[in-house]
Every structure is written in C-alpha cells, then in structure tokens.
C-alpha positions as CSV (number, residue, x, y, z in Angstrom):
1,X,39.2,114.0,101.0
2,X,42.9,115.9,101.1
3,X,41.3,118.1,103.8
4,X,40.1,115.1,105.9
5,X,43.0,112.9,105.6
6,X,45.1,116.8,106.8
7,X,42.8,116.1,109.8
8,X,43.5,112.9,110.7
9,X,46.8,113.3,110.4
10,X,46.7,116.3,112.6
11,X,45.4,114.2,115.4
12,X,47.7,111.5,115.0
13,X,50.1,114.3,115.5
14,X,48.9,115.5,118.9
15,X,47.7,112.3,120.5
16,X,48.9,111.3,123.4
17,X,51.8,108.3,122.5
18,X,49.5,105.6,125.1
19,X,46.9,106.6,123.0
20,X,48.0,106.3,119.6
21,X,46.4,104.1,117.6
22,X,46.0,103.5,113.7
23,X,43.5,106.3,111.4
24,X,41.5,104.2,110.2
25,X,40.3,102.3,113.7
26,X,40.4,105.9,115.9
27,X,40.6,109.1,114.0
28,X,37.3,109.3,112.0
29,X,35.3,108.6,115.6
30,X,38.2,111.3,117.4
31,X,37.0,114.3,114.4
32,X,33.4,113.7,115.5
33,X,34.3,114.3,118.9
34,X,36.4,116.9,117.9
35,X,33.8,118.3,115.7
36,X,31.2,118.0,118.7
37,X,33.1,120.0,121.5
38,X,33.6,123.2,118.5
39,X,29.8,122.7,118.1
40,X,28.8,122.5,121.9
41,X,31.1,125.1,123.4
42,X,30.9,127.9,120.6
43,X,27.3,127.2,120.8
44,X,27.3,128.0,125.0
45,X,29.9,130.7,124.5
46,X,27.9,132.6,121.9
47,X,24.1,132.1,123.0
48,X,24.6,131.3,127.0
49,X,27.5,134.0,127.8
50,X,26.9,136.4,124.5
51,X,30.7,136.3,123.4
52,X,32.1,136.2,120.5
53,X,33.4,134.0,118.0
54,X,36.7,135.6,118.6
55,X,36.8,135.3,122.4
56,X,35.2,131.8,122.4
57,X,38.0,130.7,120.4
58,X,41.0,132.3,122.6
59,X,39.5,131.1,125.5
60,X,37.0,128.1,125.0
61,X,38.9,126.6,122.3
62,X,42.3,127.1,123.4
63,X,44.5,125.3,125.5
64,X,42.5,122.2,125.7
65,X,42.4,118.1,125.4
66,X,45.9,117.8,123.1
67,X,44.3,115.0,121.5
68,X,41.6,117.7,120.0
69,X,43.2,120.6,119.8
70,X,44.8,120.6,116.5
71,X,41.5,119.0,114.7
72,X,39.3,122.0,116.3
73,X,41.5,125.2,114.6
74,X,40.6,123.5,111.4
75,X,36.9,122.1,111.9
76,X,35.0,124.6,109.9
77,X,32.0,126.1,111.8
78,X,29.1,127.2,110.7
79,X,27.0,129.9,112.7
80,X,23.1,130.4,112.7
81,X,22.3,133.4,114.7
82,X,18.5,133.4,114.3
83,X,17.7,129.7,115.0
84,X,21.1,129.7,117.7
85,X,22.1,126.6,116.4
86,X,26.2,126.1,115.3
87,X,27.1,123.6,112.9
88,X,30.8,121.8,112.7
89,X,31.7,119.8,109.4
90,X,33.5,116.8,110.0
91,X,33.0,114.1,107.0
92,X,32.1,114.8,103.8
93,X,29.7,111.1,104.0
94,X,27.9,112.4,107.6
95,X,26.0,115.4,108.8
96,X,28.0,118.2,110.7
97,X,28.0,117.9,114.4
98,X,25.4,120.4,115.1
99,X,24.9,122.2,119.0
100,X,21.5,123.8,119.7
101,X,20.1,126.5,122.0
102,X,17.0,127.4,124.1
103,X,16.3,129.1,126.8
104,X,17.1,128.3,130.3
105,X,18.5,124.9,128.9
106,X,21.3,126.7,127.1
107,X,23.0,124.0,124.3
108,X,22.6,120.9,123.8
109,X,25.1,118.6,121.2
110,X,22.8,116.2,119.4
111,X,24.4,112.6,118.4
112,X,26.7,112.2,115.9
113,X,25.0,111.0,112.8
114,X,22.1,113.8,113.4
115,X,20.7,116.8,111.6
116,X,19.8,119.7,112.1
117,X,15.8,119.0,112.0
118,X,16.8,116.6,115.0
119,X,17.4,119.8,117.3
120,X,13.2,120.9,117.0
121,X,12.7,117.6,119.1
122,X,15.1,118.7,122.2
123,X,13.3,119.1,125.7
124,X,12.0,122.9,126.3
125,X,11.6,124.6,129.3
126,X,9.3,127.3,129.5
127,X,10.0,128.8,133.4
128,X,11.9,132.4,133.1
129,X,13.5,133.9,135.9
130,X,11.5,136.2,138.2
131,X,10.9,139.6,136.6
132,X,13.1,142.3,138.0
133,X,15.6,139.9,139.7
134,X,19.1,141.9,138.9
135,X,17.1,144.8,141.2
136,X,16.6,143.2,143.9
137,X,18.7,143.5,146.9
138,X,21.9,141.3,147.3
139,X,21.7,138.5,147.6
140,X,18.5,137.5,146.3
141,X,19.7,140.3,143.5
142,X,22.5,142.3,143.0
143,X,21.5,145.8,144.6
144,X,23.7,146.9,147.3
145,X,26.1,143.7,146.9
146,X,29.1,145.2,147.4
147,X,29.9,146.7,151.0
148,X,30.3,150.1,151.6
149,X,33.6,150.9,151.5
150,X,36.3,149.9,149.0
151,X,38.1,146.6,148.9
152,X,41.1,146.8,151.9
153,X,44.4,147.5,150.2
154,X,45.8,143.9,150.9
155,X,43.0,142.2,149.6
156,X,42.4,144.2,146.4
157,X,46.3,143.3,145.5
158,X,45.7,139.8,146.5
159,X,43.1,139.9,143.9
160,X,44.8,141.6,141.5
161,X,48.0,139.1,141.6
162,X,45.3,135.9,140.7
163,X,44.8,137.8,137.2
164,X,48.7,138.4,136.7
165,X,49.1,134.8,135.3
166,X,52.2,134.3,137.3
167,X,51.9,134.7,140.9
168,X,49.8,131.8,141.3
169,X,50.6,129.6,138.5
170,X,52.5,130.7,135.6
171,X,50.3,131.2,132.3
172,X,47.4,130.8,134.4
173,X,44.4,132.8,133.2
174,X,41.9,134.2,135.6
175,X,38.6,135.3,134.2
176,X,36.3,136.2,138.0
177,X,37.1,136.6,141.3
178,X,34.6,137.4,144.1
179,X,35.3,137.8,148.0
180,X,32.2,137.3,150.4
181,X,32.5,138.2,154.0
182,X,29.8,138.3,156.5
183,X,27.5,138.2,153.6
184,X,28.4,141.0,151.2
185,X,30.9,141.2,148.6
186,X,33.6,142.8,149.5
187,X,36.3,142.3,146.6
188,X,35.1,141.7,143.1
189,X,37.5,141.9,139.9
190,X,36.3,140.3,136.0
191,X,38.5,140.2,133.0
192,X,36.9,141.3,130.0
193,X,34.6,140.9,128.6
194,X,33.2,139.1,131.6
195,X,31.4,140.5,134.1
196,X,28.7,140.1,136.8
197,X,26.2,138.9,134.4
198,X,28.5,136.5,132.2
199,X,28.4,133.0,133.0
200,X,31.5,130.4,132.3
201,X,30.9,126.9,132.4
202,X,31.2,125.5,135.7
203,X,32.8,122.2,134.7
204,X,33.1,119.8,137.7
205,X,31.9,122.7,140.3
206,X,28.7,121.7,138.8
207,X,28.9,118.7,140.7
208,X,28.4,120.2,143.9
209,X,25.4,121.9,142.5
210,X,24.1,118.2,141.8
211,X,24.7,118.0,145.5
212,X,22.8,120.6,146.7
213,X,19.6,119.5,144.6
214,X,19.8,116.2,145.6
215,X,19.4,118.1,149.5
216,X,16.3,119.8,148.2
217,X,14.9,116.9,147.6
218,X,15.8,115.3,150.9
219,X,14.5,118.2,152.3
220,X,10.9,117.4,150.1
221,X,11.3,114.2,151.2
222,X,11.6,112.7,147.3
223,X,14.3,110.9,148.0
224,X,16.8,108.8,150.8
225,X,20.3,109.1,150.7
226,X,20.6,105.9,152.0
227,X,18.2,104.0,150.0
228,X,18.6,103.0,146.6
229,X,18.9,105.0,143.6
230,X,16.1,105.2,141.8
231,X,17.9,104.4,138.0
232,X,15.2,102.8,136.0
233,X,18.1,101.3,134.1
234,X,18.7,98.7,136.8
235,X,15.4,97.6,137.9
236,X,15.7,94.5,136.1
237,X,15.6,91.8,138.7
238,X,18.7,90.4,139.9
239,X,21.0,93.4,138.5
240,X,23.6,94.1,141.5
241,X,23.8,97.7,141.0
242,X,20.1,98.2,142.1
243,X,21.7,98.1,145.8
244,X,23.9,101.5,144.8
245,X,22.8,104.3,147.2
246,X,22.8,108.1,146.4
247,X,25.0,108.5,149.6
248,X,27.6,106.4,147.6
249,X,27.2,108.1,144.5
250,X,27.8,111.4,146.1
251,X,31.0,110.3,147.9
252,X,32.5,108.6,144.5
253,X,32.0,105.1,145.5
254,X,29.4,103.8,143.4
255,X,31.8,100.8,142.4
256,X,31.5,101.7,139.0
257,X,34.3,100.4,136.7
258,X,35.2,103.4,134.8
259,X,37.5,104.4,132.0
260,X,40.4,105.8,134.3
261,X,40.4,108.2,137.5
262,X,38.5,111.0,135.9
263,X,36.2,109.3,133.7
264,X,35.8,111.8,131.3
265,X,33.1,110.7,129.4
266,X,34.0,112.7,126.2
267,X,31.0,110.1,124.7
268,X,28.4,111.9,126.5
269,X,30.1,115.6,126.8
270,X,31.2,115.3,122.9
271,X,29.4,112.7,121.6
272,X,25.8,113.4,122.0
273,X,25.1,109.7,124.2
274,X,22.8,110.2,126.4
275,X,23.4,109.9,130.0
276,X,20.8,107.1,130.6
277,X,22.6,105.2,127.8
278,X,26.2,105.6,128.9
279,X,26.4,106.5,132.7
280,X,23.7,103.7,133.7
281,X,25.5,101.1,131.4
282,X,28.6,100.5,133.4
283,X,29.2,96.9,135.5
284,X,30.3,97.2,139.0
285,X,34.5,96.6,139.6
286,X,34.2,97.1,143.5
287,X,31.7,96.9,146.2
288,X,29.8,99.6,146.6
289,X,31.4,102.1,149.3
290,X,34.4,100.5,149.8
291,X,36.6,102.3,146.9
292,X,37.0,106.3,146.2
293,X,36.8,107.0,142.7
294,X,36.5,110.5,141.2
295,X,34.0,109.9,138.3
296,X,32.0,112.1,136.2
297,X,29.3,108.6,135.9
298,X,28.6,108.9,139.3
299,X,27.2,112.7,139.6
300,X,25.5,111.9,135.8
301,X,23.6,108.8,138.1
302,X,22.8,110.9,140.8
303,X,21.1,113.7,138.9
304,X,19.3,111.0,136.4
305,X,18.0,109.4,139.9
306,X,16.7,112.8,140.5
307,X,15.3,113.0,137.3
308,X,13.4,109.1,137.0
309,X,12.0,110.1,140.9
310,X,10.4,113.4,139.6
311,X,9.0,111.5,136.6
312,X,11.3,112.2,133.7
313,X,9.2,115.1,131.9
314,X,8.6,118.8,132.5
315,X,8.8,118.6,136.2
316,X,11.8,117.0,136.4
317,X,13.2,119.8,134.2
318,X,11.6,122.5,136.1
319,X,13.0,121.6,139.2
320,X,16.3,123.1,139.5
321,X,15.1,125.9,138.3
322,X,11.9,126.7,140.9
323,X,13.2,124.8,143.6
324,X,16.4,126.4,144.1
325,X,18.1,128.4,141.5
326,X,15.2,131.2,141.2
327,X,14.7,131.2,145.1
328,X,18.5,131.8,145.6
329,X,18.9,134.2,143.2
330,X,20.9,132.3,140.5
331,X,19.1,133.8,137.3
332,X,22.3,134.1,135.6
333,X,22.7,130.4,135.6
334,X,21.8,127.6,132.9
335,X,21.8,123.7,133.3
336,X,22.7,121.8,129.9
337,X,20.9,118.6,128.7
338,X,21.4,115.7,126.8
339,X,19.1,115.3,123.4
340,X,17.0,112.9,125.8
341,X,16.5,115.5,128.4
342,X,19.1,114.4,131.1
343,X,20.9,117.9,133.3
344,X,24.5,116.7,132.6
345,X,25.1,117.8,136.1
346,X,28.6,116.7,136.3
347,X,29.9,119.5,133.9
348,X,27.6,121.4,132.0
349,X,26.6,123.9,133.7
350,X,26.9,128.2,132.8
351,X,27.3,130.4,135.9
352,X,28.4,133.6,136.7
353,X,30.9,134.0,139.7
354,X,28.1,135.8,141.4
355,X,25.3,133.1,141.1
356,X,28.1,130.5,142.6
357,X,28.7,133.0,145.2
358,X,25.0,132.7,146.5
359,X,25.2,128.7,146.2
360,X,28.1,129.3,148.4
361,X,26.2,131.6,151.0
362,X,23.3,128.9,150.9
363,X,25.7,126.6,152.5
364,X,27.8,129.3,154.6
365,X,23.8,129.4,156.3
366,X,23.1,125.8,156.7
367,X,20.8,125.8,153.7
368,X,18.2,128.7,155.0
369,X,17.6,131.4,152.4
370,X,14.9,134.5,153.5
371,X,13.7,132.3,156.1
372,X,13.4,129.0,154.5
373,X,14.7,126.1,155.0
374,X,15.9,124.5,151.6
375,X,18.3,122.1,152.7
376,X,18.1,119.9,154.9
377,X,19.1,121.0,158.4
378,X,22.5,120.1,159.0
379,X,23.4,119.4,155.2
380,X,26.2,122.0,155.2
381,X,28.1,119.6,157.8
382,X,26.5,116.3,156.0
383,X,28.4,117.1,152.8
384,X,32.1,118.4,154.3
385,X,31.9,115.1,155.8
386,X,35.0,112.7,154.8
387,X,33.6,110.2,152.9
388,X,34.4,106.5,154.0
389,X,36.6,106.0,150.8
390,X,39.0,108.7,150.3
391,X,41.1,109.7,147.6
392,X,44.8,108.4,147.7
393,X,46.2,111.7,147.9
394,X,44.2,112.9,151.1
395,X,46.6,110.7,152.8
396,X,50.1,112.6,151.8
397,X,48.6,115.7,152.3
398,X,45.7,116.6,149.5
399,X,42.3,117.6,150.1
400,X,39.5,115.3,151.2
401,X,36.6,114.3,149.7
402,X,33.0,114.7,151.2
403,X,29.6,114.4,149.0
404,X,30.6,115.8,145.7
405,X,32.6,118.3,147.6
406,X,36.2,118.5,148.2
407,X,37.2,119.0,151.8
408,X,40.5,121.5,153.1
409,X,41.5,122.4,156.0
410,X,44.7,122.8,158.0
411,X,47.1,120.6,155.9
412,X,46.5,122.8,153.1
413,X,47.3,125.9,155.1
414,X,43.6,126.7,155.5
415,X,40.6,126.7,158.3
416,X,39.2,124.0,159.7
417,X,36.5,123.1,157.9
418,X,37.2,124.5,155.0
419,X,35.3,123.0,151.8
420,X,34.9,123.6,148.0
421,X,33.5,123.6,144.5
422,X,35.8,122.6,142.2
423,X,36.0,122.4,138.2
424,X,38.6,121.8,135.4
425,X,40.3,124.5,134.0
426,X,40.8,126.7,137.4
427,X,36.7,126.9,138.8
428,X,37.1,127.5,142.4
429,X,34.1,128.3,145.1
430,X,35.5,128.0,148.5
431,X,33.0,127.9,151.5
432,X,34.8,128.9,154.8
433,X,32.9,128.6,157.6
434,X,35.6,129.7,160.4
435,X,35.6,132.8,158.5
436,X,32.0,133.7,157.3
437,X,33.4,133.7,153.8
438,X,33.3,132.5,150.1
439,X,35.8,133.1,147.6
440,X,35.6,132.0,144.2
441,X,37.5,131.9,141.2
442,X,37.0,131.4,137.8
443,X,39.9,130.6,135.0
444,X,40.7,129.3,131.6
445,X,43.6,127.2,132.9
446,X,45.3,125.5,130.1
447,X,44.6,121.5,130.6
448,X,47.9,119.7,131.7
449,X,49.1,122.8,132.4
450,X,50.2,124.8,135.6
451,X,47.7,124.5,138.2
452,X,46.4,128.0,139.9
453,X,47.7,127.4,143.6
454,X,44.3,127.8,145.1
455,X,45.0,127.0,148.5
456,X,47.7,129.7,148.6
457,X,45.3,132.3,146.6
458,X,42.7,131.3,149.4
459,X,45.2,132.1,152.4
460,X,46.7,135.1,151.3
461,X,42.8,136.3,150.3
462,X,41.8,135.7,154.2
463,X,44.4,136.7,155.6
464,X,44.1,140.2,153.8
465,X,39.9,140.0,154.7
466,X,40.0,142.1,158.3
C-alpha cells in the first residue's frame, strides 16, 4: 500500500496543474495507463525491434507524457521471453497490465482488468514475408540500395549535424536518416543500435500509411471516398454520423467532438479499449467537412471502415500485409492491434526508415510499383491536395493539410509540392516531387520539448543533393 500511495503521489507530482485533480477520483485509473504504455512499448521494443530492456528504457521510456513519467521508472516490469508477453504491476487488488506479441501483429495491450490467459485469445496472423526479401534488389529489397559512390561531402555533414542534437533542435535525438534521390539511397546514417533492419514506431506517420491502404482499396474498387463510411457502429437508423465520408475522415473533418486538438486517445493506446468501442462512440460537434481537426479518432474510423468492408476476420487482417506492404517491400514493418483485432493505424505502427522510404517512393511514382498500379492513378496528387478545412496555422505560415498528409511548400522554405509523413517524437518522411526525392527522419524527441526543425533539415539536405 506504502508503495502504491509513493505512486500516486508521484503523479500528482508531475501532472500537468489544468489537470490536477484529487487521488482518489484520477490516480488509480492514471497508474493503469501508466502501467499499460511500460507494458505495450517494452513489449514492441523488445519483440518488434529486438532491443533491450536498457535501450527501451533510455529511449522509449524517456522523455515522455509528464503526467506518466514519473509512475513508469517505478512500475515494476516483469519480462517473459519464451511466451513474449511483458507484465507491469500496478495494484495489488488487479491483474498487471500485461502486452503481448505475435508475429507480424507485433504487441498488443489487453484491457485493464485482464490476465494473462486473455492474451491466447488475440487475433493471429499467419502470412510471413516473402522468403529471401532482404536479397532482393532495392527497392523491392535491399541489394544495391545505396548508389555507387559515397554520399557528396555537403550532404553527408548535413546528415551528420541531424544526429548532433543541437543543430536542429537542441537535445533533439536522432535515431535514422535516409536520403532517396532518383530512386536510390544516396545518404544513410542510424544511431545504434538501430539499423536498416530495426523498426521504431511510426506514431502519427502511420496515419499516412492508413492513407495509402485506404488507395488500395479504391484502387480494388472496395470502397468510395465519397460515400459513406462503412462503420457498423452507426448503421442504426437515424444516427447522423452515418452521412461521414472517408474523404472527410482523411482530411480531419469528420465533425467528431474530441477530447482537445490531438485527441490522444491514451484510452485506446494505453488502456486496452478497443477502437470500435471508443473511436466509433463519439457524437458529432460540427458538420461534417466544414471544420479541421487533427484527431487520432478519425484515422482509427477510417482503418475500422477498411476493416468492417473487408469483413472483420482474417482477410481484413491480411490485407495490409499482401496488398501492399509485401509487394512494396516493407517486410521490416508490423501493424499493431487492438485485443478485438482493430490495426490502430493512427499510431501503432513499427517501421524501419528503409521500409518508409519505399512507401515514400510508392507515391514519388504515382502509386506504380514493378509495373503495377496499386494506387489509384492520380492518388499522389489526390492526397497533397489542401483539404477544404485547414488547420489554423496553415494561415500564418504552417504546413497544410491534405488526406492524412501534411502539405509544405514554399512558405516553409521548401518545393512546391512538397508533402509528408509525420509522427510525434521527431518521425519525418518527406516526399519531394520537384526533386525526385525522399528524406526521412526518425527521432526520440522529448515530448514538449524542442522540436527538430525539419523544414530547415529538409532544405539544407536538398540543397546539398546535386
């Protein structure tokens, strides 16, 4: 009880002052959350990425919410290597918050409240990537990625001044960069222990990746971006939100009322709630397409949209897998579930810098990969688009928002039609069409810390590129 009540106190301690409220009405729900992201992101780090506990901590664990921080150093985790399943005590009266692995799915955080037995009924996937895939030739692999001569002088100190955690925001912490011009790498730098095989979570980059699936299955004709989304959720007769399109999910105007810009959704990321109970539970505030709001909810609708057209069982988790991440070459890449089977494609995803590279190249081609079409034609331009809401700051100068990608250009010191990938914590994939070029970037920026300058990084990056 001492150690508990050390706990709570602990979080009073770093919780934000709006936030504060009294430990008996907040704290005890706050250690389960808390309990749940040491769970789920050792979990990832160890079984997804193969770190260690160590590295997971300094990097995964470190510099994060406040309002968890303090309650995750002394959460006590407990480590099952055989069954890949890490446990997090919280209360002495409930179960630990237990994350669980399997392959291709990565982890999954069951509900708070669970046990371990719980994690033998998670979704499985049983589709493993192509035999031989690192061996194939770039991109499709990764033989003869690189080009054939070293990285020129300007761009290779470009590169090295993103890992130098000053030049481009101080304390900044660069993990991946990769440089793609004319289709081959031509600048690549990792700090260890990551390297070209090592995926990071992709955070709100994954959202793009929602993006592009939702254009495969345009392209398959399973779905209309301007018809309804198909959220079984809704279909009750006379609910209002059955009108919501995927073309206004994608461009953050779902009218959703949400918890604050950002909508983090901690319930579903943390918590173990599934997507289909939390995402599909909100009322409308606004009508639909007439208000920009950046929220998590509205990629988590799109993808379970996806997921209710393709019939909510093995197909619908085979999908991303055989209909565009194995064609494209991204074997190095894992999409996270719920306990119900939802891809919490807002966030959870685990990529290498390589893999996004290639989803970067898909677009840089107007969706054509080895001579197929996978994407629509003309889906490239479709989602740098500005949407018909746009965020406030596009107006004073800040990027643009297309369909769950961010749009830069000019203003920002950059090409015209210049668009991108982004994710908390410094994940960058830029797509720059002017310049037959992708850069990306992966970090483990400290939250409400100094940003990387991106757009700056980007310039001087191209401008070094002959």
């Amino acid at each position: 009880m001492k150690k508990r009540a050390a706990l709570i106190a602990a979080l009073i301690l770093v919780a934000p002052v709006a936030h504060a409220a009294p430990a008996a009405e907040a704290s005890p729900h706050a250690l389960a959350l808390a309990a749940g992201y040491k769970a789920g992101f050792l979990c990832s780090d160890i079984f997804d990425a193969g770190e260690s506990e160590d590295v997971a901590g300094a990097d995964d664990l470190h510099g994060i919410y406040p309002e968890y921080q303090a309650a995750i150093g002394a959460l006590p985790a407990t480590i099952d290597r055989r069954a890949k399943v890490v446990s997090v005590a919280f209360d002495e009266k409930l179960p630990p918050r237990i994350a669980a692995w399997r392959p291709t799915l990565g982890c999954t955080r069951l509900p708070i409240g669970a046990r371990a037995a719980t994690a033998a009924l998670l979704p499985r996937l049983s589709v493993p990537p192509p035999a031989g895939a690192d061996e194939r030739p770039w991109p499709d692999g990764d033989r003869n990625a690189t080009g054939p001569s070293p990285a020129p002088m300007r761009l290779a100190a470009v590169v090295d001044r993103a890992f130098d955690s000053a030049s481009y925001g101080q304390g900044t912490k660069t993990t991946a960069v990769v440089v793609v011009s004319d289709g081959r790498i031509i600048a690549e730098r990792y700090r260890a222990p990551f390297d070209e095989h090592r995926p990071q979570r992709t955070w709100s980059a994954a959202k793009s990746l929602t993006a592009t699936l939702v254009g495969r299955a345009v392209q398959l004709g399973l779905v209309k971006l301007d018809a309804p989304a198909d959220i079984p959720e809704w279909r009750s007769p006379g609910d209002p939100r059955a009108a919501i399109t995927l073309a206004q999910l994608m461009h953050m105007a779902s009218g959703l009322w949400t918890d604050g810009p950002g909508n983090r959704t901690d319930e579903v990321y943390l918590g173990g709630e599934a997507v289909n109970e939390a995402a599909a539970a909100m009322p409308l505030e606004a009508a639909p397409g007439t208000r920009f709001r950046y929220a998590n909810n509205d990629a988590l609708l799109a993808a379970r949209a996806l997921r209710a057209r393709l019939g909510d069982g093995p197909a619908a988790l085979k999908f991303p897998y055989t209909e565009l991440l194995w064609p494209i070459g991204m074997t190095h890449t894992s999409l996270e579930t719920d306990w119900r089977g939802n891809f919490i494609l807002s966030s959870q995803v685990w990529a290498t810098a390589r893999d996004l590279a290639r989803l970067g190249l898909l677009y840089l081609d107007d969706g054509m990969w080895d001579g197929k079409q996978l994407l629509p034609p003309g889906w490239a331009r479709l989602v740098a688009t500005p949407a018909p809401a746009q965020p406030q700051g596009a107006a004073t100068g800040g990027p643009g928002y297309g369909s769950f990608f961010w749009l830069w250009g000019p203003r920002q010191g950059l090409p015209e039609g210049t668009y991108a990938m982004e994710g908390n914590r410094g994940q960058y994939v830029f797509i720059v069409p002017a310049r037959k070029a992708v850069i990306v970037r992966r970090g483990y920026d400290s939250d409400g810390g100094p940003p990387f300058d991106v757009a700056k990084f980007v310039a001087d990056a191209l401008a070094a590129v002959p």
